[in-house]
N, C-alpha and C positions, 0 to 999 in steps of 0.2 A: 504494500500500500504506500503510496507517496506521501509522504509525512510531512504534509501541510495543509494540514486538518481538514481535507474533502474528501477524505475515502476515498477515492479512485484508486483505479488498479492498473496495473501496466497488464503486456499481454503475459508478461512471464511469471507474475501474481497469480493471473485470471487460468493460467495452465496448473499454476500448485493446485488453487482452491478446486478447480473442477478437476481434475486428472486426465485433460486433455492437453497434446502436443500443445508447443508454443507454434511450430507450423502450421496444424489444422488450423490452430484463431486466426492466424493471421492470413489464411489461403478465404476464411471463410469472412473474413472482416475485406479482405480486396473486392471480394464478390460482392458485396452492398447488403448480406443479409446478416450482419452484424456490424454496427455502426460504432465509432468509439464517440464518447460527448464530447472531447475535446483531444487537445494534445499537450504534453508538458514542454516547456521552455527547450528543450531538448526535442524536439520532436517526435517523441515517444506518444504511442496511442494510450487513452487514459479512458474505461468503462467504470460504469457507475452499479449499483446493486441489481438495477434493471437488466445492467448488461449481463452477469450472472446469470440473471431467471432467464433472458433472452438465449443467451447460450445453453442452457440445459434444453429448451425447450425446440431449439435448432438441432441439438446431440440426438435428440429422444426420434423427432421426425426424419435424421438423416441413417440412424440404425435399423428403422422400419423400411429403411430403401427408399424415402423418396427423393427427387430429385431437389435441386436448386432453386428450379424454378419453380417448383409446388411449394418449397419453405419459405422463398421471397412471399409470394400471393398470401400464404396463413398470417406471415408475420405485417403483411402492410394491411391486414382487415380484407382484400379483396376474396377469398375463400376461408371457410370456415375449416378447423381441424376436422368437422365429420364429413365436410365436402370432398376434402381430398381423403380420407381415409376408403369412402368410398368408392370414389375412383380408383385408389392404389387398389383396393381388394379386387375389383374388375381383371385390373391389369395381371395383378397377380395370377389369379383364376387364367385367364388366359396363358401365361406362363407357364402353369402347371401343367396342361391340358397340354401343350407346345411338347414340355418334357418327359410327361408321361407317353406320346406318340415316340418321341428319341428313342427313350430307350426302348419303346415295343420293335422300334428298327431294329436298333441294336441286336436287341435278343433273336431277333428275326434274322440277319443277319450270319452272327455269333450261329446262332441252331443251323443251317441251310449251309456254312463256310461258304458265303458269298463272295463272288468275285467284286471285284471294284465296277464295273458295268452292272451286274445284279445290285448292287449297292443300292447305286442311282437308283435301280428299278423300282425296287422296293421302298426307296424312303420317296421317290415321286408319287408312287400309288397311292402310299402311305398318306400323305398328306394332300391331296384332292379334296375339292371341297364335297360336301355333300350332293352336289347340284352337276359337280363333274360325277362323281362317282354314280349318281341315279341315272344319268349320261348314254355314262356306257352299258348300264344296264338297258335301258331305253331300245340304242341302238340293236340289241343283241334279239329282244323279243319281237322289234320292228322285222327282222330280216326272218325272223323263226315263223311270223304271219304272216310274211309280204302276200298278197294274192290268193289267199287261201280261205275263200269266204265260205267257206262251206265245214270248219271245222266247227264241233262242235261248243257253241256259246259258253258254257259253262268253263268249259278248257280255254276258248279266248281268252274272259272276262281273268282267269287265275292268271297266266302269262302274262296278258300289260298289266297288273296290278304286281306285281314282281319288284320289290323294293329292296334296294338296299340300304341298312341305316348302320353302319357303322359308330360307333360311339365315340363321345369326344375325348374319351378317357381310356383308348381300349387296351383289351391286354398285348401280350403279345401274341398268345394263341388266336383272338382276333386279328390282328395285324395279320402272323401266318394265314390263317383262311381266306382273308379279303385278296391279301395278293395272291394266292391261287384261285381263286375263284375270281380275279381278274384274268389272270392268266387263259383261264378257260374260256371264258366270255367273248375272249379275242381270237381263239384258239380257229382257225375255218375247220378242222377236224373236229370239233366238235359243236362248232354251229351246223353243219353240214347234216352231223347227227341229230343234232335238236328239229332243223327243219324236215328230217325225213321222220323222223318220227310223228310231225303234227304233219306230212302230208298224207300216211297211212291214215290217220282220223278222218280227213277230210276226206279221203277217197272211201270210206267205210259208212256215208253220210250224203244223202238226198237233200235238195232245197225243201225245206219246210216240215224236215225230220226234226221231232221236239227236241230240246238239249236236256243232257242229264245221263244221255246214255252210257259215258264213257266213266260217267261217275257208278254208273250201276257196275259196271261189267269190275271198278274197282273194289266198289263194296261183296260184287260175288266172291272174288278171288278172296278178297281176305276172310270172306266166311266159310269158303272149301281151305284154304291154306291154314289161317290158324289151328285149327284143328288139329289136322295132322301132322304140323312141325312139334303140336305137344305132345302127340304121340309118338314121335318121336321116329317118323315116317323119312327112311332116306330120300333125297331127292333124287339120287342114282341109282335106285334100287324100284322091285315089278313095285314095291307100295306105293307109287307113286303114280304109276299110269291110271289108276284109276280114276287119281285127283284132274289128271290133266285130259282122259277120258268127261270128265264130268263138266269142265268148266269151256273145254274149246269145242269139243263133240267130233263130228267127222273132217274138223277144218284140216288143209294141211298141215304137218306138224312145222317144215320148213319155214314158208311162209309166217305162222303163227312166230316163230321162233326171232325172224328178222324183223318183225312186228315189236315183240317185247325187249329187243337186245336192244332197239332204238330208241326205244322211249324206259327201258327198266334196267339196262346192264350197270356194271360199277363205277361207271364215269358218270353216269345222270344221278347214281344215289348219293356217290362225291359232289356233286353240285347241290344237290340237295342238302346236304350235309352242312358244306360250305356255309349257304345262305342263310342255315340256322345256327351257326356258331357266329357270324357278323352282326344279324339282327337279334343276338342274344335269346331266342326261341328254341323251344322244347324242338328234340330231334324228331324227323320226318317220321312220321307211323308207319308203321309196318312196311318198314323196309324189307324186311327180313321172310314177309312172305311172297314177296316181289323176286326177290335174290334168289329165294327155294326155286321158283317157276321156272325161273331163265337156266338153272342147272338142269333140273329136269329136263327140261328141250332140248340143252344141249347134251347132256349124255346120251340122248336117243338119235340126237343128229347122224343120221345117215344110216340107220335101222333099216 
């Protein structure tokens, strides 16, 4: 304290009493958001009690992270402390969500031994907006119906309703799905497949045939399949022909077989999959009596 009875304090007082450098006061006194009242005969900066409280309350706003110009505005009255707190929590939240996607790369990444070209892949996928990523879903189901007005409404109405919502916080096993099930989406091998499989519907399907059909023929299978997978009924084995006796009838088996390998083999229940670990949703139902069927057909393939 300068000892000429005004209490004032130099910056190298004001660093004792607070326990802050003699360089932060004076980096943060250059910047206009700590002002000294005067200066001594010497030209030395001289604060006063206010300046204390003013400085602790500069310390307290600048270890919450905010910036300069947020502590200037609190301290000249132009925003309130809850004004900008508010804001910084925004900002922050944003931040988090930012680094929570890092490190789902990372680990995506790390898991996959990505090359530096997959890198990029995955951390561009990765962070697409919602409106990109609905995008290319978009594109995917557009080219799966291009012209095909005769499939069946109900199967329409599912396909452009096909959402992708990735979360703003996801994990990293989301992260892994979405980029494969980007991957896939872009895939012509398996757009290729997606589109023949909705154009057997359409070809299995008169103008002014009700919709709902295709939804039956899935609800039958799952009431002849469940069944028998609890009995525990091989799919490679005679207990099986009778399932697939009962549910196709005298259809070809071939036929039948290219039928459900395009709309039911391991790469459309992976996509299926996919979609349900992205939008955080219960896994597809009875996959598993879909996956029986397509064995079945293909063990007999060529009987």
């Amino acid at each position: 304290m300068i000892d000429d009875g005004t209490g004032l304090l130099t910056i190298g007082e004001l660093a004792r009493a607070t326990g802050l450098s003699v360089r932060t006061i004076r980096y943060w006194s250059d910047e206009g958001v700590l002002t000294p009242v005067t200066r001594s005969a010497g030209g030395y900066r001289l604060y006063d009690a206010g300046g204390v409280a003013r400085l602790e309350l500069i310390r307290t706003l600048r270890e919450l992270g905010l910036g300069l110009e947020d502590v200037r505005e609190v301290l000249a009255g132009e925003r309130t402390v809850a004004q900008v707190a508010a804001a910084h929590v925004a900002a922050l939240d944003a931040q988090i969500r930012s680094l929570r996607v890092t490190r789902a790369v990372l680990s995506t990444v790390a898991r996959r031994g990505a090359t530096a070209e997959e890198m990029t892949l995955v951390n561009k996928l990765a962070r697409l907006s919602a409106a990109e990523r609905q995008r290319i879903m978009e594109e995917f189901t557009a080219e799966t119906l291009d012209g095909l007005d005769t499939v069946d409404p109900d199967i329409q109405e599912r396909i452009r309703r096909t959402a992708v919502h990735l979360a703003e916080d996801p994990t990293p096993e989301e992260v892994d799905a979405w980029v494969e099930l980007a991957e896939m989406l872009q895939d012509p091998g398996f757009r290729a497949q997606m589109r023949r499989a909705v154009e057997f519907n359409a070809a299995d399907r008169r103008p002014g045939d009700p919709g709902g059909r295709s939804m039956w023929f899935a609800q039958r299978l799952v009431e002849l399949v469940g069944p028998a997978r609890a009995r525990g009924v091989d799919p490679t084995g005679e207990g099986a022909q009778e399932v697939l006796d009962e549910l196709f009838g005298d259809a070809d088996r071939a036929e039948v077989l290219e039928r459900m390998t395009a709309g039911f083999d391991e790469r459309v229940a992976r996509y299926r999959h996919l979609l349900s670990v992205v939008n955080r949703q219960p896994a597809p139902p009875h996959a598993e009596d879909f996956a029986w069927v397509v064995t079945a057909l293909r063990a007999r393939a060529g009987r």
